[in-house]
PAPA-427444 format. One record per residue (C-alpha): residue in one letter; x, y, z. Coordinates in steps of 0.5 Angstrom, whole numbers, plus 500, padded with zeros to 3 digits. Example, Ala and Ser with C-alpha at 12.3 -4.5 7.8 and 13.67 -1.06 7.14 Angstrom:
BEGIN
A525491516S527498514
This chain:
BEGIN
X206382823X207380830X215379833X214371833X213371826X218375824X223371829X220363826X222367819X229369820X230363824X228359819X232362814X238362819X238354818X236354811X243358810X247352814X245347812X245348805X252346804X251340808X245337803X250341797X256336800X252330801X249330794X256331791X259325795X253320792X255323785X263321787X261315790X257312784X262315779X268311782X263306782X263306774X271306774X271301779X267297775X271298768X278297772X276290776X273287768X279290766X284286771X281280770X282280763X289280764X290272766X287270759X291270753X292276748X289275740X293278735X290284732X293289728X293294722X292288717X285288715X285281715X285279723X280284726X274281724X269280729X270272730X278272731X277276738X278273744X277274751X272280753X268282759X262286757X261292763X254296764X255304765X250307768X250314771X244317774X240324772X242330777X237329782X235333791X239327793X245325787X249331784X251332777X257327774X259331767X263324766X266318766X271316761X275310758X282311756X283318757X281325759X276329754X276337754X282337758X287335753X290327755X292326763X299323760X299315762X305313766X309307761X306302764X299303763X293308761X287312764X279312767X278319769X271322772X269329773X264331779X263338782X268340777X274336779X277331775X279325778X284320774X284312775X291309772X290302770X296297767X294297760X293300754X286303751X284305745X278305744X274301737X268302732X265298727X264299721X257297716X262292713X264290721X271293720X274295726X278303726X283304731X281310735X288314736X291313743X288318748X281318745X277316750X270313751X266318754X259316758X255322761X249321765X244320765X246315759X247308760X251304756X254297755X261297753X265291752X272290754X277286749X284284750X288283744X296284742X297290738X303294736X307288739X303291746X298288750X292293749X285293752X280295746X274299748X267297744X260299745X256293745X251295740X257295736X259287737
């Protein structure tokens, strides 16, 4: 093996060893930003919401049903696959933080949290959020506070955001559309 060759190689092995960490920082702030993105996205539907007026919503099965809800914003999630450019996003969550135990929200508001590269990053928005399914029978069920909506990638998901009066409090439900 000629010394040329033996120099092309460490050389190149030598550039490769540098410039790792560099591709390895760049996927993950891409995943940063398009995580933040999400929250952002849920956050701003959310602030939005908070000029309409709230639709009474309680624990009497009586008025929650489908056609008493009122103001809503309907939001579209979608997180993209760990590729060579996007590092992994592990989630992104409306209304609290999953596995780790709950990020205890302030009194004015609740949580959006995302984690990339294994660093969790919490978001606090001036509501209350609890998220809601349904039913066969279209009955809604109250998810207890701190239970999040967890979107991981790559999954798309279109979540509708509903502004109600519960418990003598203005609270953001959490719904994914399919269940509208």
């Amino acid at each position: 093996m000629s010394v040329r060759t033996v120099l092309a190689v460490v050389l190149a092995v030598a550039l490769c060893s540098v410039s790792l960490p560099t591709i390895d920082h760049a996927r993950t702030s891409r995943a940063t930003y398009h995580a933040e993105s999400a929250v952002t996205t849920v956050s701003r539907s959310m602030t939005d919401l908070a000029d309409e007026n709230a639709v009474p919503f309680g624990d009497d099965r009586e008025s929650n049903t489908l056609d008493s809800l009122g103001a809503r914003r309907v939001v579209s999630l979608s997180l993209p696959a760990e590729s060579v450019t996007t590092g992994n996003i592990e989630f992104v969550a409306v209304g609290g933080v999953p596995e780790n135990g709950r990020i205890p929200k302030d009194e004015s508001g609740d949580v959006l949290a995302y984690r990339v590269g294994g660093t969790t990053h919490v978001r606090h928005v001036p509501f209350d959020v609890r998220v809601v399914t349904t039913d066969a029978d279209h009955e809604w069920s109250v998810e207890p506070d701190g239970t999040p909506l967890v979107v991981r990638a790559p999954d798309r998901i279109d979540i509708a955001l509903l502004l109600v009066e519960y418990r003598g409090k203005r609270t953001v439900l959490v719904v994914p559309s399919a269940e509208l």
